[in-house]
C-alpha positions in Angstrom: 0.0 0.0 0.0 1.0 3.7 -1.0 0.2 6.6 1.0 1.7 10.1 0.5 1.3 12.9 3.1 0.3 16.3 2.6 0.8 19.3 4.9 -0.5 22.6 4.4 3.0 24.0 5.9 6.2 22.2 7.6 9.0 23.2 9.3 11.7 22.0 11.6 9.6 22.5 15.0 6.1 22.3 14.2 3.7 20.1 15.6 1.7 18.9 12.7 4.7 18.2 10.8 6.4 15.9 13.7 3.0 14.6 13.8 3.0 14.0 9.7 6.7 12.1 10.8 5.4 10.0 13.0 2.5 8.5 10.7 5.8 8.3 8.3 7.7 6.5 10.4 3.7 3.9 11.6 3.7 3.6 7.8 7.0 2.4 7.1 7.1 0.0 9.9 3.9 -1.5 8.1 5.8 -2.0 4.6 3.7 1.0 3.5 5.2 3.2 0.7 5.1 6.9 -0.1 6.1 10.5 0.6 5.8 13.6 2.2 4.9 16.5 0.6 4.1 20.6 2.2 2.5 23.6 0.5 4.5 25.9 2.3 8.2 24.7 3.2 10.1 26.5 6.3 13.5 28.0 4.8 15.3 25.3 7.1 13.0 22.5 6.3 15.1 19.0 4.6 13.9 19.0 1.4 14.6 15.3 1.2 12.3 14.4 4.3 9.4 16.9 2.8 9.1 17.9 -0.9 7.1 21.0 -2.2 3.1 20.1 -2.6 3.6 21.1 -6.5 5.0 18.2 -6.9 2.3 15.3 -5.8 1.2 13.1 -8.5 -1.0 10.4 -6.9 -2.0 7.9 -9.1 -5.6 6.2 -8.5 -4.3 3.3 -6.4 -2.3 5.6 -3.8 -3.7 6.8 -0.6 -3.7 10.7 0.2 -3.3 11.9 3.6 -4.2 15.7 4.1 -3.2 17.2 7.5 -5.0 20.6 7.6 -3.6 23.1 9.8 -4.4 26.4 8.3 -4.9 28.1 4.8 -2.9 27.3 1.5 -3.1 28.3 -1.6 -4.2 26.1 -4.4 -4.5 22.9 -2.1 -8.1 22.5 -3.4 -6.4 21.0 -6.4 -5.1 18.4 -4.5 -8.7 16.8 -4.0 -9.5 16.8 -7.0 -6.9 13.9 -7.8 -8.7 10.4 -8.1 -6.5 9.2 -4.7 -8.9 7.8 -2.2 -8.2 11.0 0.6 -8.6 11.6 4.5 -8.4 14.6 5.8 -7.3 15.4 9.6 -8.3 18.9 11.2 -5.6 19.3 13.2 -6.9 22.9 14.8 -7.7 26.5 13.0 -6.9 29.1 15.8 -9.3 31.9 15.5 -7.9 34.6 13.7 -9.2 37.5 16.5 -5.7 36.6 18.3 -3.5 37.6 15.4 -4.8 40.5 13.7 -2.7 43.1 16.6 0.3 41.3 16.0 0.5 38.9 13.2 -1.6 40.6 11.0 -0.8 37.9 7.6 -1.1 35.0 10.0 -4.7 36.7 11.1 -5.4 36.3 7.3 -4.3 32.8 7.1 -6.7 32.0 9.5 -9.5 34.3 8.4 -9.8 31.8 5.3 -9.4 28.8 6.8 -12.6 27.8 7.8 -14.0 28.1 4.5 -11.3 26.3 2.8 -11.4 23.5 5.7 -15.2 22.8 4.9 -14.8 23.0 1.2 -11.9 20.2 1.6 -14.3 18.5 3.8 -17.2 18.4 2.1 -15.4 16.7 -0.9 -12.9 13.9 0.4 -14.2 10.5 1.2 -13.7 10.2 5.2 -13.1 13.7 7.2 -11.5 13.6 11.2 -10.3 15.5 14.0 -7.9 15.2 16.2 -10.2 15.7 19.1 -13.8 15.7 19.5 -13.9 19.0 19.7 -12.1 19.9 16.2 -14.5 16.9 14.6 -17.6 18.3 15.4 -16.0 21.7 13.8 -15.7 19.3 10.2 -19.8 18.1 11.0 -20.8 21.4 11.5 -19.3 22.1 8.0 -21.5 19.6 6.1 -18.7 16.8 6.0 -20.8 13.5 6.3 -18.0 10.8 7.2 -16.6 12.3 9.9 -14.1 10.5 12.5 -11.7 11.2 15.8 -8.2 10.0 15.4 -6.4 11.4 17.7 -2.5 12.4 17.3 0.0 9.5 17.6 1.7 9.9 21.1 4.6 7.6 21.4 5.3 7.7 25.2 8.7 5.4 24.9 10.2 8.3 22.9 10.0 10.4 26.3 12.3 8.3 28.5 11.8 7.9 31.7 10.2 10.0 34.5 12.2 11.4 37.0 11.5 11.5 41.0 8.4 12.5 42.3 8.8 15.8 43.9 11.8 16.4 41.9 14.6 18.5 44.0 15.4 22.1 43.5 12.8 24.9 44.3 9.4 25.0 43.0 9.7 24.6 39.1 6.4 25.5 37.4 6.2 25.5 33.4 4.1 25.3 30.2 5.1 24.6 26.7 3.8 25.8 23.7 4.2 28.3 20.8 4.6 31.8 22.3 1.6 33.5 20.5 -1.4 35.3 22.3 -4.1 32.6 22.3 -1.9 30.7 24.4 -2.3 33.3 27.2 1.6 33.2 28.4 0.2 36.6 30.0 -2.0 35.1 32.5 0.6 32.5 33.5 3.2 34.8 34.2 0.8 37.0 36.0 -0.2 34.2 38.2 3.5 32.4 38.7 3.9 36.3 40.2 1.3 35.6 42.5 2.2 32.2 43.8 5.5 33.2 44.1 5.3 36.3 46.2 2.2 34.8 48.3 3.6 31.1 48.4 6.9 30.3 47.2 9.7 33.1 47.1 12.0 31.2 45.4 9.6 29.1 42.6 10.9 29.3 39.1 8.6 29.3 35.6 10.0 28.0 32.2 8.2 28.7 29.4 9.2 26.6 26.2 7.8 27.6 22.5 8.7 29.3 19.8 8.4 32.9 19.4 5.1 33.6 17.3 6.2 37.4 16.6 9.6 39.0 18.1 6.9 41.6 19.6 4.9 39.0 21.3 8.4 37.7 22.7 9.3 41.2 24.0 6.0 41.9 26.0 6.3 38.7 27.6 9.6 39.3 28.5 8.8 43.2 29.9 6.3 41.2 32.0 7.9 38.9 33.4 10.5 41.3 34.6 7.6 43.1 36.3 6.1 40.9 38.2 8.4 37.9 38.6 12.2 39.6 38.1 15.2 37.0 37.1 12.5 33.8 37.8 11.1 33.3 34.2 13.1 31.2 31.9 11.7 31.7 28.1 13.7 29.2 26.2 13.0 27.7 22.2 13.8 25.5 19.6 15.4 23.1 22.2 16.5 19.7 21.6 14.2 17.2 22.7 16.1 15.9 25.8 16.6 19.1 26.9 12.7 19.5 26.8 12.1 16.4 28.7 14.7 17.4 31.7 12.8 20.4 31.9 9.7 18.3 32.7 11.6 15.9 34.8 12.4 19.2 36.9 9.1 20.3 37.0 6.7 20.7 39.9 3.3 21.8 38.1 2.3 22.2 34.5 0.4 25.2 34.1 -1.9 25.5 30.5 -4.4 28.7 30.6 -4.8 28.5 26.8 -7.7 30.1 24.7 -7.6 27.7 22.5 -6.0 24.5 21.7 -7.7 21.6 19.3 -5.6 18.8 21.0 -2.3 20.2 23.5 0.7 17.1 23.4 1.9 18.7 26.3 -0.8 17.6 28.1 -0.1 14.5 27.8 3.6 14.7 27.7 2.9 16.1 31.7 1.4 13.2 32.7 3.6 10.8 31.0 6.3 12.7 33.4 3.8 12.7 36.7 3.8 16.3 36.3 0.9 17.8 38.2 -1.5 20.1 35.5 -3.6 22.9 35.9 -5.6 24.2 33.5 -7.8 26.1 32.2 -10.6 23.9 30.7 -10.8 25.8 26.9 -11.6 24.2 23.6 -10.5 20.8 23.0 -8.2 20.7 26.8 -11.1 18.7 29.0 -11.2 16.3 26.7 -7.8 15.2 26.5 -7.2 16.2 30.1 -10.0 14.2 31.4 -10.6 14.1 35.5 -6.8 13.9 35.5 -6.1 18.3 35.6 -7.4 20.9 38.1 -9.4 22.8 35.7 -10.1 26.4 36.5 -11.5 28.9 34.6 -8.9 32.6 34.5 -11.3 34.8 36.6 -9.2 35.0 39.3 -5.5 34.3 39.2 -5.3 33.8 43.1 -7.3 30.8 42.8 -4.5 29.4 40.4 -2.1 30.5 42.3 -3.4 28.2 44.9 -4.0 25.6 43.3 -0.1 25.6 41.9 1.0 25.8 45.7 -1.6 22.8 46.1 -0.4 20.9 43.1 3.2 21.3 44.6 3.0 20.5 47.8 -0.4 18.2 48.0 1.7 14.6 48.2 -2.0 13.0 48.0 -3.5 14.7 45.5 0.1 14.9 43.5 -0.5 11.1 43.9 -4.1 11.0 42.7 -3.5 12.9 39.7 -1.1 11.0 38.7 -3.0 7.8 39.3 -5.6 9.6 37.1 -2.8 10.9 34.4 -2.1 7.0 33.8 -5.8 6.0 32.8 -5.4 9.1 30.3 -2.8 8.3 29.0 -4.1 4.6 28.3 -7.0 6.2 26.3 -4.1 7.5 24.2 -2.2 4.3 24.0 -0.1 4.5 20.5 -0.9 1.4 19.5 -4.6 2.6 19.9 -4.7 5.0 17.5 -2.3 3.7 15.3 -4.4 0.7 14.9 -7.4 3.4 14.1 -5.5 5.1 11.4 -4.6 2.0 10.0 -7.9 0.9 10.0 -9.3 4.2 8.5 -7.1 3.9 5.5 -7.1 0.7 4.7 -11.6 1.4 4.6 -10.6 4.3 2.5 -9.0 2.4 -0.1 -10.7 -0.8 -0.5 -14.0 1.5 -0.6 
């Protein structure tokens, strides 16, 4: 069996095309064929890993495999090919957050929805990521719609470390630095918790920079309210990224808007404590296994970090918890749904 990839973008550190990587990587253990292709390539993206979209050719017998992930030109083509095609909503942020400071990236995500239910409407089988992004793709008239979830290969983590780890309270979030992922309100509230609770606590924020402007505010803020006890670190090496959770205390997510949030998941594989606000597609991947609060009041989260820090039994209960989550996402799981997906798709 053949399957090629397409992304609407790739690049070295993005999360849908890791994700596009690791389906290469399930299909190739499974004697499956094919390639990789992008619409839009990242200047200091491998050309050999990930060709240019221009150049797909499917032929009738292959498989096509669409991650969408935002707006590109001319990918409409693509489903007009006679390759039996699945598409995966991996997430459309809502463009409201970019228009002050990423204005083009506002657009990008302006026209997405349109594009996504166009694509969806017209492919054979339609899924999300999450519930939360599928009911997005039935809302836009697709008929065959699914949840496949995003491959999460807990092996590739290593182990956890100790449980409290040493040092002084570590709190810490990871994601893109852009403003729906409310950086803001976590710094704000690691101020808190550290002048009320925990004078010596430290917060590392990991994620690259969405805009060098949004990188400077956050970086004027924390030097207000939490001086020399924010790290903002990026484009780190995976091992580096799993010492810091190793070192962590509490994960702290008070996103807008996420369709799925690996980090979630890559908290409890560590036995990382989470709190988080419960936004978009975060309950359901976080489950009973988070403190979800809503942002109202940032006292109340800065409790519930001092809780989550120093709480042995309900450290211990969430991680119990974190465990049967992360069972839900077994890899095997959702590999074997993918699998099963495609192989539908083509002998359809």
């Amino acid at each position: 069996m053949r399957v090629h990839q397409l992304l609407c973008a790739a690049g070295p550190v993005d999360a849908v095309t890791q994700q596009g990587l690791a389906c290469r990587r399930l299909f190739s253990g499974w004697g499956w064929d094919g390639q990789d292709y992008a619409e839009v390539l990242a200047p200091d993206m491998d050309r050999r890993v990930i060709r240019r979209g221009r150049e797909l050719e499917p032929d009738s017998h292959d498989a096509l495999l669409i991650h969408y992930s935002g707006y590109a030109p001319g990918i409409e083509r693509v489903v007009e090919m006679p390759s039996p095609t699945l598409l995966i909503s991996h997430n459309i942020t809502p463009a409201r957050f970019f228009w002050a400071l990423e204005p083009v990236e506002g657009v990008r995500c302006a026209l997405a929805p349109t594009q996504l239910a166009d694509l969806a409407r017209r492919v054979k089988v339609a899924a999300g990521v999450s519930e939360y992004n599928a009911a997005d793709l039935r809302a836009a008239g697709a008929t065959n719609v699914q949840v496949i979830p995003i491959l999460f290969q807990r092996e590739r983590l290593g182990d956890p470390g100790p449980d409290p780890p040493p040092g002084p309270p570590t709190i810490m979030f990871v994601g893109r630095l852009a403003p729906h992922k409310r950086q803001d309100l976590i710094i704000r509230a690691f101020g808190l918790y550290r002048r009320e609770r925990a004078p010596d606590a430290r917060l590392v924020l990991v994620g690259v920079a969405s805009s060098p402007r949004f990188e400077r505010a956050l970086r004027q803020l924390a030097a207000e309210v939490a001086p020399s006890a924010v790290t903002i670190e990026s484009a780190i090496p995976a091992e580096r990224l799993w010492e810091h959770y190793r070192s962590a205390h509490a994960f702290v997510c008070l996103s807008e808007h996420e369709g799925f949030c690996i980090p979630l998941l890559e908290a409890f594989h560590f036995g990382v404590p989470v709190v988080a606000r419960p936004a978009a597609g975060i309950p359901e991947v976080a489950g009973d296994a988070a403190l979800l609060v809503e942002p109202d009041d940032l006292a109340v989260i800065a409790e519930l970090i001092h809780l989550a820090v120093t709480d042995r039994e309900l450290r211990a209960e969430l991680a119990r918890r974190a465990q049967m989550r992360l069972d839900s996402y077994a890899y095997e799981r959702t590999a074997q749904r993918l699998r099963d997906t495609l192989e539908g798709l083509v002998a359809a």
